[in-house]
N, CA, C, O and CB atoms as a CASP TS submission, in Angstrom:
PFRMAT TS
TARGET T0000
AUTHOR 0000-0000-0000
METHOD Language model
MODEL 1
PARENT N/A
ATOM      1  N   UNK     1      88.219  67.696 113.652  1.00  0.00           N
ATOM      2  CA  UNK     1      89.291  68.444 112.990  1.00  0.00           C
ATOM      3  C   UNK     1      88.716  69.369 111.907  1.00  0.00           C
ATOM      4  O   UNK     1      88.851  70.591 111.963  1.00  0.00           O
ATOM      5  CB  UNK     1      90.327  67.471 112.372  1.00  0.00           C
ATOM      6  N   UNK     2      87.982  68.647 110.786  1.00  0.00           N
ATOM      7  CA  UNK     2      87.420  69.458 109.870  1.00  0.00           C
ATOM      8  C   UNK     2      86.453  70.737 110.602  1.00  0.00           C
ATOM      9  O   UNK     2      86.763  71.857 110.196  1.00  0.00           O
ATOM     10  CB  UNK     2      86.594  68.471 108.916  1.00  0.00           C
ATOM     11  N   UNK     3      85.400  70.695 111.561  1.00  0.00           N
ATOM     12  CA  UNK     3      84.560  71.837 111.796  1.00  0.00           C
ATOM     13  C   UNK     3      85.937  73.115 112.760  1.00  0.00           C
ATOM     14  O   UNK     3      85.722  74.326 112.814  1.00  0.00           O
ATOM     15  CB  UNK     3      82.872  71.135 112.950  1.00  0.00           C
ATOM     16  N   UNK     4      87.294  72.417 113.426  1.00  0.00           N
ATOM     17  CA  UNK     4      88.146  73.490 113.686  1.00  0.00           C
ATOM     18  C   UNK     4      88.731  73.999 112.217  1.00  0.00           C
ATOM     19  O   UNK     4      88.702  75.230 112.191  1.00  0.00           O
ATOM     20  CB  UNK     4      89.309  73.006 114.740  1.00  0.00           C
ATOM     21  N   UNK     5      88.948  73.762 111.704  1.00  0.00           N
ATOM     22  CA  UNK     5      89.479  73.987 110.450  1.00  0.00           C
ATOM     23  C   UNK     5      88.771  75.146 109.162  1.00  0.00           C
ATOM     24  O   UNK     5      89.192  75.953 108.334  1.00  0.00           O
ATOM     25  CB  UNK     5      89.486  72.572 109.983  1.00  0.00           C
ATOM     26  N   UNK     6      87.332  74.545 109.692  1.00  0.00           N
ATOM     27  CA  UNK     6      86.545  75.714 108.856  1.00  0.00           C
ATOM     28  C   UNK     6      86.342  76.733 109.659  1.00  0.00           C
ATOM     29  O   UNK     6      86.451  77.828 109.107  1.00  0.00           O
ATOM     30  CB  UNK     6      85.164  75.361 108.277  1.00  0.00           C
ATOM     31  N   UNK     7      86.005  76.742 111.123  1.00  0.00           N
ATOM     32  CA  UNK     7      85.995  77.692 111.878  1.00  0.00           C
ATOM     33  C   UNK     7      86.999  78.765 112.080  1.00  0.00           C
ATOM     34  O   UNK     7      86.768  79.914 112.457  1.00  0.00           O
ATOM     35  CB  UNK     7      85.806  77.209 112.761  1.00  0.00           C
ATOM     36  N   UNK     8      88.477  78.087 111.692  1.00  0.00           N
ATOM     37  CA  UNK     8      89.305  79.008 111.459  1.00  0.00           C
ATOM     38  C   UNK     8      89.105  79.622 109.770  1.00  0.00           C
ATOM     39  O   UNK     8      88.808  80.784 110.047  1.00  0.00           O
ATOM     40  CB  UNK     8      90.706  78.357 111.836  1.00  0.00           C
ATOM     41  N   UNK     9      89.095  79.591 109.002  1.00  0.00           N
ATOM     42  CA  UNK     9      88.556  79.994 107.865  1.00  0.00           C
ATOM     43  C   UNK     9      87.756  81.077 107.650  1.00  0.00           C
ATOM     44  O   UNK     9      87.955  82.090 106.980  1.00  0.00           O
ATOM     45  CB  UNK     9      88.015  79.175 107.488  1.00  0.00           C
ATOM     46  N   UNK    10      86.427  80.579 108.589  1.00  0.00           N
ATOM     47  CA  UNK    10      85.414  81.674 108.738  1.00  0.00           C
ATOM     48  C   UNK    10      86.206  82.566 109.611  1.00  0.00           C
ATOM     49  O   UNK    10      86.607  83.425 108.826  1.00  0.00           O
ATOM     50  CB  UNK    10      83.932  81.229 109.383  1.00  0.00           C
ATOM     51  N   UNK    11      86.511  82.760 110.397  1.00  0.00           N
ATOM     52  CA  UNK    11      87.327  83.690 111.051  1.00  0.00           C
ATOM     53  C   UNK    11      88.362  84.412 110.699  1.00  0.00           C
ATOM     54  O   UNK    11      88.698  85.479 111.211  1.00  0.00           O
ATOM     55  CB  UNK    11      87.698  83.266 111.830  1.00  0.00           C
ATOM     56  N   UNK    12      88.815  83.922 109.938  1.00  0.00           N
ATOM     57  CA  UNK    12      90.270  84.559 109.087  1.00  0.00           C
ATOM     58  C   UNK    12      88.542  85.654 108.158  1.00  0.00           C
ATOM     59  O   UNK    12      88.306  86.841 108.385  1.00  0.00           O
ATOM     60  CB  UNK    12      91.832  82.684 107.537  1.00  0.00           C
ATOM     61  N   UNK    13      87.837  84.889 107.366  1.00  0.00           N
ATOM     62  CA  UNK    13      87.192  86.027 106.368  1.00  0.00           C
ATOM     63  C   UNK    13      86.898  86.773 107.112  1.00  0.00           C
ATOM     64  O   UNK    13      87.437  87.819 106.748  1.00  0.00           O
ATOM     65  CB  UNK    13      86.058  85.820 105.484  1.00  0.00           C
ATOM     66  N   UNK    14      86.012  87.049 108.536  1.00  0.00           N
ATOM     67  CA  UNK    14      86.070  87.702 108.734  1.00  0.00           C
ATOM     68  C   UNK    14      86.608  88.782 109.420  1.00  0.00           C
ATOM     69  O   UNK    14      86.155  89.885 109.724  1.00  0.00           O
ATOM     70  CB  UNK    14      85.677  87.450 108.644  1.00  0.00           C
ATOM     71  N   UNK    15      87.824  88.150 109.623  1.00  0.00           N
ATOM     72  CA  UNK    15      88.674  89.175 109.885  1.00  0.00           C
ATOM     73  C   UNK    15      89.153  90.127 108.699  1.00  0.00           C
ATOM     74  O   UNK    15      89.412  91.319 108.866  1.00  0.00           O
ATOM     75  CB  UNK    15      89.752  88.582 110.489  1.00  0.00           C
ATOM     76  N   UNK    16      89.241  89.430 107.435  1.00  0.00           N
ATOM     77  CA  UNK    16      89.483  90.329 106.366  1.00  0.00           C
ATOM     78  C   UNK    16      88.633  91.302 106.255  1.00  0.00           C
ATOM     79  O   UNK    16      88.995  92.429 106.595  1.00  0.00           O
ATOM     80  CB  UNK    16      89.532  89.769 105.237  1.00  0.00           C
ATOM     81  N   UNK    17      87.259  91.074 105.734  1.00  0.00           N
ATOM     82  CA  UNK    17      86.382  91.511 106.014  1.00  0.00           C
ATOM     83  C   UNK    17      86.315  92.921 106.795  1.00  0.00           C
ATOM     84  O   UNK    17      85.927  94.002 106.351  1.00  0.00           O
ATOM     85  CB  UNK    17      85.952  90.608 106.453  1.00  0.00           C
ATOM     86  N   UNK    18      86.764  92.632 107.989  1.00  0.00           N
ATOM     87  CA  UNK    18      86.618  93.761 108.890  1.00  0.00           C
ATOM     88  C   UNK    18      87.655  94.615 108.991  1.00  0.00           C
ATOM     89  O   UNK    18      87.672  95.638 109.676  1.00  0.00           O
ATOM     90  CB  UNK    18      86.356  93.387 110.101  1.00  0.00           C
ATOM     91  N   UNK    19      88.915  94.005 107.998  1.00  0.00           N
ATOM     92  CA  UNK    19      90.106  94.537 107.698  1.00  0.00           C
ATOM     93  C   UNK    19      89.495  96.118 106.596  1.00  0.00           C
ATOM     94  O   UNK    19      89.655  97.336 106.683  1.00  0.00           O
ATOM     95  CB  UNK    19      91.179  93.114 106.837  1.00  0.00           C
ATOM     96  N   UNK    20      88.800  95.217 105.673  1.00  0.00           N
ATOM     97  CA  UNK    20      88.457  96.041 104.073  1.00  0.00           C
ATOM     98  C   UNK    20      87.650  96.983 104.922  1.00  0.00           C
ATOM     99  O   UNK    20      88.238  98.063 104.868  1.00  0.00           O
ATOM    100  CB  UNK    20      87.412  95.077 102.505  1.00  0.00           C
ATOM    101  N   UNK    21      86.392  97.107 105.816  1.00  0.00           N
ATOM    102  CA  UNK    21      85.336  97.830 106.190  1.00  0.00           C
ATOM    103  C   UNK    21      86.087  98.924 107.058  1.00  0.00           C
ATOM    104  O   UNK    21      85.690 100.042 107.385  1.00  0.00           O
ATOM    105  CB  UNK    21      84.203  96.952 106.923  1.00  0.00           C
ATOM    106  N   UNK    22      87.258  98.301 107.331  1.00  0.00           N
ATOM    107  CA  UNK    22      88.431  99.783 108.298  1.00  0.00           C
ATOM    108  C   UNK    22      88.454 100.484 107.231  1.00  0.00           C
ATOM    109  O   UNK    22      87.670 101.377 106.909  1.00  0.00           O
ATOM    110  CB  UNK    22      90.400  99.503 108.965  1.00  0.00           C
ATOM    111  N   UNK    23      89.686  99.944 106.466  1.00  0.00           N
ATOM    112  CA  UNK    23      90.575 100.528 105.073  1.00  0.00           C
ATOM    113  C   UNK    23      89.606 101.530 104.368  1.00  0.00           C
ATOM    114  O   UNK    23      90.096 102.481 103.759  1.00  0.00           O
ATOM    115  CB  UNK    23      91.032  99.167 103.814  1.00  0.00           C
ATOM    116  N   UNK    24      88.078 101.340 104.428  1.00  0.00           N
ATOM    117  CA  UNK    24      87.298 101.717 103.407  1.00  0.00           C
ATOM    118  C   UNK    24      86.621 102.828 104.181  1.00  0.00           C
ATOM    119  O   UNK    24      86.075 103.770 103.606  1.00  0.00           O
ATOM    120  CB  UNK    24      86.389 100.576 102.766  1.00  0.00           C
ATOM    121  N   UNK    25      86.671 102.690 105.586  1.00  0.00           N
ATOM    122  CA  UNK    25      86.314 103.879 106.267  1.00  0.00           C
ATOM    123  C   UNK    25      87.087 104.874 106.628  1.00  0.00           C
ATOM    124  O   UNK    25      86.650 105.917 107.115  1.00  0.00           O
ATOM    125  CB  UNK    25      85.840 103.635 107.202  1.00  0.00           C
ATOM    126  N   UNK    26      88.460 104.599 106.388  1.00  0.00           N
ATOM    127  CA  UNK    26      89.694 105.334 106.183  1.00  0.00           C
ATOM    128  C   UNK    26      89.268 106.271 105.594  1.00  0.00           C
ATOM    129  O   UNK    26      88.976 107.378 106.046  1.00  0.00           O
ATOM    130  CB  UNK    26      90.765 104.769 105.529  1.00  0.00           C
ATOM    131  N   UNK    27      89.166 105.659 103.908  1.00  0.00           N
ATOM    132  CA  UNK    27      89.402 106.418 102.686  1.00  0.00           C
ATOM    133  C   UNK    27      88.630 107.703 102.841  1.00  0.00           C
ATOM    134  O   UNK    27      88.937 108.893 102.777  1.00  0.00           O
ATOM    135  CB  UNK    27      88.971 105.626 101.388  1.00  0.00           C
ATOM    136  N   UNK    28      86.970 106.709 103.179  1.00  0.00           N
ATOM    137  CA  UNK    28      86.113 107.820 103.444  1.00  0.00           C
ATOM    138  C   UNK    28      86.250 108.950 104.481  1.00  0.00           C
ATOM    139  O   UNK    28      85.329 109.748 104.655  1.00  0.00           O
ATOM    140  CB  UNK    28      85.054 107.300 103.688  1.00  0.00           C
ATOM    141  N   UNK    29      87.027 108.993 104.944  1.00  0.00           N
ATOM    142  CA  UNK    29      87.205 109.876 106.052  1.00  0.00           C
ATOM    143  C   UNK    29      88.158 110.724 105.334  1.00  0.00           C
ATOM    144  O   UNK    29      87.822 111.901 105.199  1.00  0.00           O
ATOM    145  CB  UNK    29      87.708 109.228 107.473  1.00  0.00           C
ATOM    146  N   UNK    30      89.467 110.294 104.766  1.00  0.00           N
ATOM    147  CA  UNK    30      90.654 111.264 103.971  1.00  0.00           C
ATOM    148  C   UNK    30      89.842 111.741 102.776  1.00  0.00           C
ATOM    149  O   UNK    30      90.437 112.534 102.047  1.00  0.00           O
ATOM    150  CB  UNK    30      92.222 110.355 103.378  1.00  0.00           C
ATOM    151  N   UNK    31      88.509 111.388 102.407  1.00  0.00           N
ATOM    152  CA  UNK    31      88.250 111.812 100.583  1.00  0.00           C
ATOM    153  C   UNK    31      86.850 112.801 101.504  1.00  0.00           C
ATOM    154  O   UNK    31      86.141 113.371 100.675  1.00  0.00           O
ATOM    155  CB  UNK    31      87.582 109.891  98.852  1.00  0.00           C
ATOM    156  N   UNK    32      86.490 113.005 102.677  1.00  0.00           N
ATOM    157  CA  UNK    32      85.791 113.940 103.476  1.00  0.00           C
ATOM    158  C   UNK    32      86.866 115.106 103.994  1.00  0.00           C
ATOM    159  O   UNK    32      86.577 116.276 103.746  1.00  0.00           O
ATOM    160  CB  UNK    32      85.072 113.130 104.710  1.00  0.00           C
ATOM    161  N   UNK    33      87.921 114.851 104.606  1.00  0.00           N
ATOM    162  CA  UNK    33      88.863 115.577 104.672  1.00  0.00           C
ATOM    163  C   UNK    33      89.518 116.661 103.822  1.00  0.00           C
ATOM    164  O   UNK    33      89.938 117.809 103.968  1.00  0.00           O
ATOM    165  CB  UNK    33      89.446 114.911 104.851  1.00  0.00           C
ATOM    166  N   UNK    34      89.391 115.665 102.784  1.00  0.00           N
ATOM    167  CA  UNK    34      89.847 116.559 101.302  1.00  0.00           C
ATOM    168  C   UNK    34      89.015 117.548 100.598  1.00  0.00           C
ATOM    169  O   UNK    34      89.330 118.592 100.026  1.00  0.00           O
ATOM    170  CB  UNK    34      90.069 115.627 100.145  1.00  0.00           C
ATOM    171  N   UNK    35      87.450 116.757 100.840  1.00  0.00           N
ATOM    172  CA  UNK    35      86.685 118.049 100.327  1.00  0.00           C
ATOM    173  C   UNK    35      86.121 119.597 100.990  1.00  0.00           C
ATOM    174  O   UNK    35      85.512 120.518 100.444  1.00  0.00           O
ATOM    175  CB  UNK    35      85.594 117.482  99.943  1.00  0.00           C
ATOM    176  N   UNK    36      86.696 119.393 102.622  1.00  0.00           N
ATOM    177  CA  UNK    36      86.572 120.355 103.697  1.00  0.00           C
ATOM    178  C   UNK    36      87.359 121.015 103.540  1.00  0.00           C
ATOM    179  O   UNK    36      87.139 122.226 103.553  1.00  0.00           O
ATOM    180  CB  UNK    36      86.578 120.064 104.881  1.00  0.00           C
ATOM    181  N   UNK    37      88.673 120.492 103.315  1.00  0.00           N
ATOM    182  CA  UNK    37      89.480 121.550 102.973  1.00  0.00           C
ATOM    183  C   UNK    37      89.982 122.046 101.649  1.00  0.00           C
ATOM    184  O   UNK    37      90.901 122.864 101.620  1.00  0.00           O
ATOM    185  CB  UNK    37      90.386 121.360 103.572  1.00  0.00           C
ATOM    186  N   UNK    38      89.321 121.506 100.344  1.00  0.00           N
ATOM    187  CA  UNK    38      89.039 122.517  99.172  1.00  0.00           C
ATOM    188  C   UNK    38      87.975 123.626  99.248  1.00  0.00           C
ATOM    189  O   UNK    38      87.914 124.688  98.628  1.00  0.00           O
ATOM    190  CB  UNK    38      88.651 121.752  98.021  1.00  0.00           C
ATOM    191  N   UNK    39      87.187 123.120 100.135  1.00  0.00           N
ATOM    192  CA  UNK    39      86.055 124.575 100.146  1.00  0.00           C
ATOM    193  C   UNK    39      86.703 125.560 101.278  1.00  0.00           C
ATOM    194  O   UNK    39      86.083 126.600 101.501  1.00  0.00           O
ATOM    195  CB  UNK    39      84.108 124.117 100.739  1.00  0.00           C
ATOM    196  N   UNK    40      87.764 125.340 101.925  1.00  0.00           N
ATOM    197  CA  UNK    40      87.908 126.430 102.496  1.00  0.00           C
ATOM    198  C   UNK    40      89.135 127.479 102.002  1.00  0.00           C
ATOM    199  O   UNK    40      89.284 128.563 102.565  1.00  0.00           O
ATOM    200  CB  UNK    40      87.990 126.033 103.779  1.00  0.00           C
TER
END
């Protein structure tokens, strides 16, 4: 029970994890966006 239990755990982090590394490649993409189109 306990090693299913942590295994779900580890899996939930990294699902967060891979949640934040989206979100954060988002940003970077809209704050690249933004500076392409101030220089033009």
């Amino acid at each position: 029970m306990f090693v299913i239990v942590r295994n779900r755990a580890q899996t939930r982090l990294e699902l967060n994890y891979e949640k934040r590394q989206h979100l954060l490649g988002n940003i970077d993409i809209v704050l690249v966006f933004k500076k392409s189109f101030e220089f033009r």
